[in-house]
C-alpha positions as CSV (number, residue, x, y, z in Angstrom):
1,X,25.2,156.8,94.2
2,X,24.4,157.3,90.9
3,X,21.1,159.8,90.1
4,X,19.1,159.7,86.8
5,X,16.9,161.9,85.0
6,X,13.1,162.0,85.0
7,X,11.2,163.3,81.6
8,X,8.5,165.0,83.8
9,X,7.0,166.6,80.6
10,X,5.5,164.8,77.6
11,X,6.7,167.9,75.2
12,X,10.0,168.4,73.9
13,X,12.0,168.1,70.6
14,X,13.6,164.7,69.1
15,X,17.3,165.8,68.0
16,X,19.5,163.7,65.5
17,X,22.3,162.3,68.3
18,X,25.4,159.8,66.6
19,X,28.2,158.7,68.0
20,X,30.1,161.5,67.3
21,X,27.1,163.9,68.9
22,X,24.7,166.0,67.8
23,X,23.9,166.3,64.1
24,X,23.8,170.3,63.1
25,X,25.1,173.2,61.3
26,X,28.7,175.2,61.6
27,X,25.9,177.8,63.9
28,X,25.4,174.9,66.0
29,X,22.0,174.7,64.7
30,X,21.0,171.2,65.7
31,X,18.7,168.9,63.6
32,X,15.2,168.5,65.2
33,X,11.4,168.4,65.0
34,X,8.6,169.5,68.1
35,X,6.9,166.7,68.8
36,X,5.2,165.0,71.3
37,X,7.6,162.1,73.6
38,X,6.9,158.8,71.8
39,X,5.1,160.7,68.4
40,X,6.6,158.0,65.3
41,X,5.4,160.2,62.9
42,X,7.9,163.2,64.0
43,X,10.4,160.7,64.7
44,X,10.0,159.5,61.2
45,X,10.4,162.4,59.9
46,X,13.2,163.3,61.9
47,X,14.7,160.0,60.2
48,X,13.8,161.1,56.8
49,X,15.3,164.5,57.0
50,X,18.6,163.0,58.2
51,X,18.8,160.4,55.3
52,X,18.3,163.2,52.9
53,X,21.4,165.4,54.3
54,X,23.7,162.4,54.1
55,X,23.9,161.2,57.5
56,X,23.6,157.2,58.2
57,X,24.2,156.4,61.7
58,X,22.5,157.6,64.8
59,X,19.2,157.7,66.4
60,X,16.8,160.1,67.5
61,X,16.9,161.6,70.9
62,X,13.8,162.8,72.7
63,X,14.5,166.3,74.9
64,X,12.0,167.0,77.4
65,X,11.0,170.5,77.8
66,X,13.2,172.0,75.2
67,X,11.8,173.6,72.4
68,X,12.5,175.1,69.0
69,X,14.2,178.9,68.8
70,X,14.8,181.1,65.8
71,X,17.7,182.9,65.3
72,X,15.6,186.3,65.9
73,X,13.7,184.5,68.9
74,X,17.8,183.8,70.5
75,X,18.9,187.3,70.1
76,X,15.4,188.8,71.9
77,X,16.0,185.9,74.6
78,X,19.8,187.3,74.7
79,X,18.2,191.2,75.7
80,X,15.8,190.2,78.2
81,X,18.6,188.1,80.3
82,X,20.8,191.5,80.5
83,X,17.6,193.3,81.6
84,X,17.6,191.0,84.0
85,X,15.0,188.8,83.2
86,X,14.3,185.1,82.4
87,X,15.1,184.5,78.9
88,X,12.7,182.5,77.8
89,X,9.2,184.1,78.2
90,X,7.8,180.7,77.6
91,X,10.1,178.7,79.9
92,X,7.3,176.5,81.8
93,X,9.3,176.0,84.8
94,X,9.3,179.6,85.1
95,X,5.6,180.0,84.2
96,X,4.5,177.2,87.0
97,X,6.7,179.4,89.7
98,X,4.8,182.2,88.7
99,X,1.4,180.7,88.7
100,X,2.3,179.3,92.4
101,X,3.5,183.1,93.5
102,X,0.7,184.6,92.4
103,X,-1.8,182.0,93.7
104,X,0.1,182.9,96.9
105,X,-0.2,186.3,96.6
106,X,-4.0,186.1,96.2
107,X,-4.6,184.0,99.6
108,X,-2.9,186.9,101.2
């Protein structure tokens, strides 16, 4: 049986995919723009910026859910999962678990 995928949220980042996968830097930095699923203008954009750095082929691929991070942003995200927490402070399946624990919590 063979199980897809389901883009549950509208948010997410477009990222330059060819064949050969992801376009990026030697950091692993990948080539992408916030947008909204569906948003042309980011998507041309997106387009724009990889004609300017050389690159021909490919097509924009939407993420769901996945977001943006800084270099700084990474290495804070890095501490707080040794301290034992969840990385991502803004990690919105982690914020909707919370917001259902603490409604729970208040019933009680």
């Amino acid at each position: 049986m063979k199980t897809t995928g389901v883009d549950d949220i509208e948010y997410g980042v477009y990222v330059w995919r060819t064949p050969n996968g992801y376009v990026g830097d030697d950091e692993q930095r990948y080539m992408m723009i916030a947008s909204r699923k569906g948003d042309q203008t980011k998507i041309a954009a997106l387009r724009q910026a990889a004609r300017n750095h050389g690159v021909t082929d490919g097509e924009p691929e939407f993420r769901s859910g996945s977001r943006p991070v800084s270099d700084s942003e990474y290495e804070h995200q890095k501490e707080r999962q040794v301290e034992g927490l969840v990385p991502d402070q803004y990690d919105l399946g982690n914020l909707i678990d919370e917001y259902k624990y603490q409604k729970e919590i208040d019933k009680s």
